[in-house]
N, C-alpha and C positions, 0 to 999 in steps of 0.2 A: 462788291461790298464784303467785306472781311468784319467776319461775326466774331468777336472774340468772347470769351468767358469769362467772368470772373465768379472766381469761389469766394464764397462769405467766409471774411476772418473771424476767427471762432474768439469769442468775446471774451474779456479779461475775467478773469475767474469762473468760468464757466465750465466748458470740457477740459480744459490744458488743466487746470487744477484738479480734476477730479481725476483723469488719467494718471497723474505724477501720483496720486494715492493710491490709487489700482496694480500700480506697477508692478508689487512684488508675489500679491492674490494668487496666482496658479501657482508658486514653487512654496508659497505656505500651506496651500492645499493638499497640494504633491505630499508634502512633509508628513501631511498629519495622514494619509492614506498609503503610501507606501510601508508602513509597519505590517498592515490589515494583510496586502496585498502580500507580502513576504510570509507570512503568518498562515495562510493560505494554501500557497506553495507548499507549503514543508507540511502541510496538515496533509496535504492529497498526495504527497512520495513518502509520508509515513503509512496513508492506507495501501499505498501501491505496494510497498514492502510485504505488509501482514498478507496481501495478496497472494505477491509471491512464494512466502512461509507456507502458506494455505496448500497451495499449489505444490510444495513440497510434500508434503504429510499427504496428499493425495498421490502420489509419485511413490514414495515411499511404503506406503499400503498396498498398492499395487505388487510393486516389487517384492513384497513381506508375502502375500498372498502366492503369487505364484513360486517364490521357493518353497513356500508351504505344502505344496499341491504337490509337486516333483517330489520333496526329500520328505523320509518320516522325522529327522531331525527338528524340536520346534526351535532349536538354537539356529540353525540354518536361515529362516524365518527374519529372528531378531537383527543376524548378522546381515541379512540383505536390506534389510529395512534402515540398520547405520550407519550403512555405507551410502546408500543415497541419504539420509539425513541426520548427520553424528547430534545423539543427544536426545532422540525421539524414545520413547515408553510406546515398546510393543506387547499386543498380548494377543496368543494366538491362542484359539479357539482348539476344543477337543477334534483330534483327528477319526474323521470316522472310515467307515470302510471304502474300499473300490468303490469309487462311482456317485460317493457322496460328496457333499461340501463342506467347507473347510473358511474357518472366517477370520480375520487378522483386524485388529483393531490397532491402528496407530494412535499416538498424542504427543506433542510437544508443543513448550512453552516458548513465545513468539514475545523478545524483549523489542517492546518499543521507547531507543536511548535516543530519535533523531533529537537534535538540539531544541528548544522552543517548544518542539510538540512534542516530545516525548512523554513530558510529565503530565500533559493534559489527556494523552488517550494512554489507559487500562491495560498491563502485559495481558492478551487473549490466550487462552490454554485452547490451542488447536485442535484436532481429531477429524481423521478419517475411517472409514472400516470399506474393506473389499473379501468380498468372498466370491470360489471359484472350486470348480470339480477336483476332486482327488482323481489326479492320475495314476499310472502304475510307476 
């Protein structure tokens, strides 16, 4: 005996109608959610930037400090600190004697231009400080 199937014909104005109205629903969706979703993006690689800015001024304070510490020069200092980050505001601490420390304060102004988010997040005025022994 050969069982055959039959599937119910889906009834006139029923599902086929309602599917035919359905049809375009996920790329309207899409539409109105891909702005958010772009908007997003460019929000998290404009904080990944200030990051990195961050992470400069830390680098450069570093660097600032230890020419510090080597030269009695405080220009020596400034000059190492702009070479790893042109544009940074150095201020180096009074140098005291052998064996004491010595403290270098970085800053600079971290411009947030990315397209879309730029104008919503605040240029952040960065700063670092590193201090380290006076050697001979």
């Amino acid at each position: 005996m050969t069982a055959s199937r039959r599937f119910p014909r889906p009834r006139r104005g029923g599902t086929a109608r309602r599917a035919g109205r359905e049809r375009g629903q996920a790329t309207v969706e899409f539409a109105f959610v891909l702005p958010l979703i772009v908007l997003a993006a460019l929000a998290v690689i404009q904080v990944g930037l200030v990051v990195r800015d961050q992470m400069g001024v830390v680098h450069a304070a570093r660097e600032a400090v230890r020419a510090a510490s080597v030269d009695r020069d405080p220009g020596a200092a400034a000059r190492a600190a702009r070479r790893s980050l042109p544009g940074a505001t150095v201020d180096v601490g009074a140098r005291p004697s052998l064996g004491g420390e010595i403290t270098v304060t970085v800053e600079y102004h971290s411009v947030t231009s990315l397209p879309l988010v730029g104008v919503l997040f605040p240029d952040p005025d960065l700063h670092a400080s590193a201090t380290m022994r006076v050697e001979r």
